[in-house]
Backbone bond lengths (Angstrom), bond angles and torsions (degrees), N, CA, C in turn:
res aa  C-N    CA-C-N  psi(-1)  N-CA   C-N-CA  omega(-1)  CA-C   N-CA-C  phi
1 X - - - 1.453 - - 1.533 108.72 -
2 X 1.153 123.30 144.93 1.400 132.60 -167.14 1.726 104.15 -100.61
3 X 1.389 96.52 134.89 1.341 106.49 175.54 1.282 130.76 -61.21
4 X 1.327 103.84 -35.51 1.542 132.92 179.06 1.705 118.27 -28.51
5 X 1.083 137.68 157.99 1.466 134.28 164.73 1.063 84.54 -82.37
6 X 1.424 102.64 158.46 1.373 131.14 140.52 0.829 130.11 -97.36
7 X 1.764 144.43 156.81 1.331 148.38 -156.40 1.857 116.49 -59.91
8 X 1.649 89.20 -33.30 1.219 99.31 -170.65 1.699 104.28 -76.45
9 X 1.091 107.14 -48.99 1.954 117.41 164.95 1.162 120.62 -37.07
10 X 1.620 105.56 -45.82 1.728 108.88 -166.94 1.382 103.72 -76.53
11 X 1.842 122.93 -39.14 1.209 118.72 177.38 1.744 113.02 -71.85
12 X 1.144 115.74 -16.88 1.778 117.11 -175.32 1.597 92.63 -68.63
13 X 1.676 126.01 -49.76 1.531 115.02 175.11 1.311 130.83 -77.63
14 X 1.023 96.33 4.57 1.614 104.85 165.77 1.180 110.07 -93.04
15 X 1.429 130.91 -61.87 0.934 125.70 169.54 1.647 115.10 -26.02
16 X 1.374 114.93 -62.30 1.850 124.67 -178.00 1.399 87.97 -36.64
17 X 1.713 115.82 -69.03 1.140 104.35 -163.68 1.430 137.96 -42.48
18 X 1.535 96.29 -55.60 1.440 115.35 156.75 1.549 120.89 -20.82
19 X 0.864 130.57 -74.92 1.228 178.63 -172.29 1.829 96.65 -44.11
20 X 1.492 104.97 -70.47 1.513 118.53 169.34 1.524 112.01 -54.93
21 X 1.231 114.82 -27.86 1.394 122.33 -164.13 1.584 104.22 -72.30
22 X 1.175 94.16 -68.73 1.540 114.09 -171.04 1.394 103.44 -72.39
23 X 1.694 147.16 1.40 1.203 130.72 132.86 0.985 129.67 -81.31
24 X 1.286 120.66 9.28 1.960 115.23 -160.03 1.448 81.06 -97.67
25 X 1.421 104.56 -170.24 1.647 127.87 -172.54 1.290 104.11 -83.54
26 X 1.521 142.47 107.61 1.128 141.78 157.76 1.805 120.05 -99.63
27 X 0.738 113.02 11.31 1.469 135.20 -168.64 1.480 96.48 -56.80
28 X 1.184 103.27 -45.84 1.977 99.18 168.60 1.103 107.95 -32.41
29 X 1.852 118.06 -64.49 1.285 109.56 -155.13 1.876 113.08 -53.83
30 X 1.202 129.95 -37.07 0.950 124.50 174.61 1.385 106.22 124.09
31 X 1.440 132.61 148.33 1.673 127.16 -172.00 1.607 128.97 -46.80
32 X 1.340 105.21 -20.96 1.458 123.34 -179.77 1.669 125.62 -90.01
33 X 1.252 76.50 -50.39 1.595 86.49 173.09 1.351 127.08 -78.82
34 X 1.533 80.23 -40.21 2.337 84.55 167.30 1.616 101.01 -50.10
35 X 0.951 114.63 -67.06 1.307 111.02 -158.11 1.568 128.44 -68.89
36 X 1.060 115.56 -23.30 1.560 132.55 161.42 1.523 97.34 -56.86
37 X 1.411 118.08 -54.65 1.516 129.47 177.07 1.478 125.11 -47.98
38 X 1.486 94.97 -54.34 1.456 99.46 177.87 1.859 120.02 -80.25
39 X 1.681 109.84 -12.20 1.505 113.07 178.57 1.419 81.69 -74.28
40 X 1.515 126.12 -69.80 1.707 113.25 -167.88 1.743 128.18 -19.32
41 X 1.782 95.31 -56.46 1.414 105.40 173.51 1.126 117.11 -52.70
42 X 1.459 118.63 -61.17 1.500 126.63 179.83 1.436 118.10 -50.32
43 X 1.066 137.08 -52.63 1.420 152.14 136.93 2.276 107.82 -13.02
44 X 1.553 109.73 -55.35 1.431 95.38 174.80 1.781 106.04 -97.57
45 X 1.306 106.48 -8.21 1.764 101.59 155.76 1.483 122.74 -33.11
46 X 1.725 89.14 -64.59 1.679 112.02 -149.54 2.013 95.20 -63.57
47 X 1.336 85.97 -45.95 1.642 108.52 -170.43 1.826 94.69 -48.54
48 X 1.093 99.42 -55.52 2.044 106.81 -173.04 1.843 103.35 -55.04
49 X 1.489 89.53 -29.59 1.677 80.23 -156.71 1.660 87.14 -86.07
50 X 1.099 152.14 0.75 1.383 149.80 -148.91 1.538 83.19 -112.02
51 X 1.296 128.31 -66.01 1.881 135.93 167.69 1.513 108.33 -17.11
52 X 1.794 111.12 -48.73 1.349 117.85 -153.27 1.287 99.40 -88.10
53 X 1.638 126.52 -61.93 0.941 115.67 -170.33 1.621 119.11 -77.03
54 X 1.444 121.54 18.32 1.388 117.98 151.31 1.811 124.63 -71.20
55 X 1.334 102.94 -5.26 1.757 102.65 -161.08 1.622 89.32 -118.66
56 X 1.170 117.36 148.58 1.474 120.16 176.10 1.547 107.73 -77.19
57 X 1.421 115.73 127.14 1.487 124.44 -177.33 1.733 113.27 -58.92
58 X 0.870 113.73 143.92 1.370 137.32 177.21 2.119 110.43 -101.55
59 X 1.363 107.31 115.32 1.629 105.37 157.58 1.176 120.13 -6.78
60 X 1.452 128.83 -53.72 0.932 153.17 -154.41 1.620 108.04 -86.23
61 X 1.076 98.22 -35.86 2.166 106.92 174.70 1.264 119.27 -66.33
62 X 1.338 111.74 -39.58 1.364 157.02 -165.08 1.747 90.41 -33.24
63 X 1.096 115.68 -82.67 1.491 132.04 -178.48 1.348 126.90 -45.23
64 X 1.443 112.79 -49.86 1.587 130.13 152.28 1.469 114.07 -53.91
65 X 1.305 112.41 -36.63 1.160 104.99 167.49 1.986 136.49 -60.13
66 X 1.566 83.78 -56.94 1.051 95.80 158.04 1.632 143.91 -8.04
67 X 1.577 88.38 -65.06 1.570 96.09 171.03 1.209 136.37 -74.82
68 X 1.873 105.30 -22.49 0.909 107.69 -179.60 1.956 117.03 -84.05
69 X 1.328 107.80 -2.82 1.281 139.20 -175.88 1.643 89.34 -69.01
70 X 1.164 121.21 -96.88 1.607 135.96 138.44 1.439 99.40 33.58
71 X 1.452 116.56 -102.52 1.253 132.86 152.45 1.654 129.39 2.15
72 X 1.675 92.59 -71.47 1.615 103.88 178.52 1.896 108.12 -62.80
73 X 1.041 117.09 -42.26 1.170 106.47 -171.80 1.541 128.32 -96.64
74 X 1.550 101.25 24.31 1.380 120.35 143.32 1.226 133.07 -37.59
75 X 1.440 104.18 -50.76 1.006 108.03 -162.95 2.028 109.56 -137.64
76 X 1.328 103.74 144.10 1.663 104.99 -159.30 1.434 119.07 -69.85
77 X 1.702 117.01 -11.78 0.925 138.66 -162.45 1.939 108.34 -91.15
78 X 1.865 97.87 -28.81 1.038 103.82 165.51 1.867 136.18 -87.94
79 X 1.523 89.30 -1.02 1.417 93.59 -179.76 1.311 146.03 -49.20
80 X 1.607 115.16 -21.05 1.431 112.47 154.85 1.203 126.03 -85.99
81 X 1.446 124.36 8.19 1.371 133.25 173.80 1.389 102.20 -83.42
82 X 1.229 107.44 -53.09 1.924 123.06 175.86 1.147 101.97 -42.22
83 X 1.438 119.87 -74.04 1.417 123.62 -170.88 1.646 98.75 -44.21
84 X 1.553 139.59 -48.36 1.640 120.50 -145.57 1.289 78.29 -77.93
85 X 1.058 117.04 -56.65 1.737 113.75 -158.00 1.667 108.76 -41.91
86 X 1.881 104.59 -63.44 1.636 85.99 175.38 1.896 136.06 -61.67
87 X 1.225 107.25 -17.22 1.444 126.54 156.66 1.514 107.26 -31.26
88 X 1.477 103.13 -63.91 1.354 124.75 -141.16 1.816 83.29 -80.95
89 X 1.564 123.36 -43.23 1.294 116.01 -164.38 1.666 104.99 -79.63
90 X 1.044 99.32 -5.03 1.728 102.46 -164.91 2.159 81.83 -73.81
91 X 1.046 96.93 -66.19 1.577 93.23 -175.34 1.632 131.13 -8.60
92 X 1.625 86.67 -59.02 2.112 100.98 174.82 1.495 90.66 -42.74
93 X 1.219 129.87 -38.86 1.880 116.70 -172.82 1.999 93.88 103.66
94 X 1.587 110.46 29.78 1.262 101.27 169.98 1.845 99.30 -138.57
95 X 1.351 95.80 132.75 1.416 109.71 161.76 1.476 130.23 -42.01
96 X 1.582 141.47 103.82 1.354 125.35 -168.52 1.433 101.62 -47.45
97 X 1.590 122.78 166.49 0.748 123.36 168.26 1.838 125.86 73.77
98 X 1.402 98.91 -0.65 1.805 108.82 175.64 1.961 83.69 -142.32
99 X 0.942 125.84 96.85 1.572 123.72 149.51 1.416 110.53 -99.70
């Protein structure tokens, strides 16, 4: 078995990353720029999460997922994204929120 990520892995930590990004404090950047900033992110979010939920989840996603689950349902605008994703985690045969 290969050590390697897989496509679906590399986009699940990006996503986290993602994810971390666009909640932390950006307020530095200033009202304009945050937000130009944060549509960008959101924009290669949606794109990552479209990668992920094409491949059947693995036990193992489950957790990474998680957060980014977390994340999505921040906010109301993201709620049918929330929903595929937990759909998609329900599959591994684990409850969001219990990995």
């Amino acid at each position: 078995m290969s050590s390697a990520l897989s496509q679906k892995q590399k986009m699940l930590l990006r996503l986290r990353e993602i994810a971390q990004t666009i909640d932390s404090d950006l307020d530095w950047l200033g009202p304009d720029r945050r937000r130009d900033f944060v549509e960008r992110l959101e924009a290669e979010r949606d794109e990552a999460l479209d990668i992920v939920l094409a491949e059947p989840p693995a036990l193992a996603d489950v957790e990474i997922a998680q957060r980014v689950l977390d994340h999505l349902r921040r906010a109301a605008k993201d709620a049918s994204r929330a929903d595929a994703l937990e759909g998609w985690m329900n599959q591994a045969g684990v409850a969001p929120g219990k990995p």
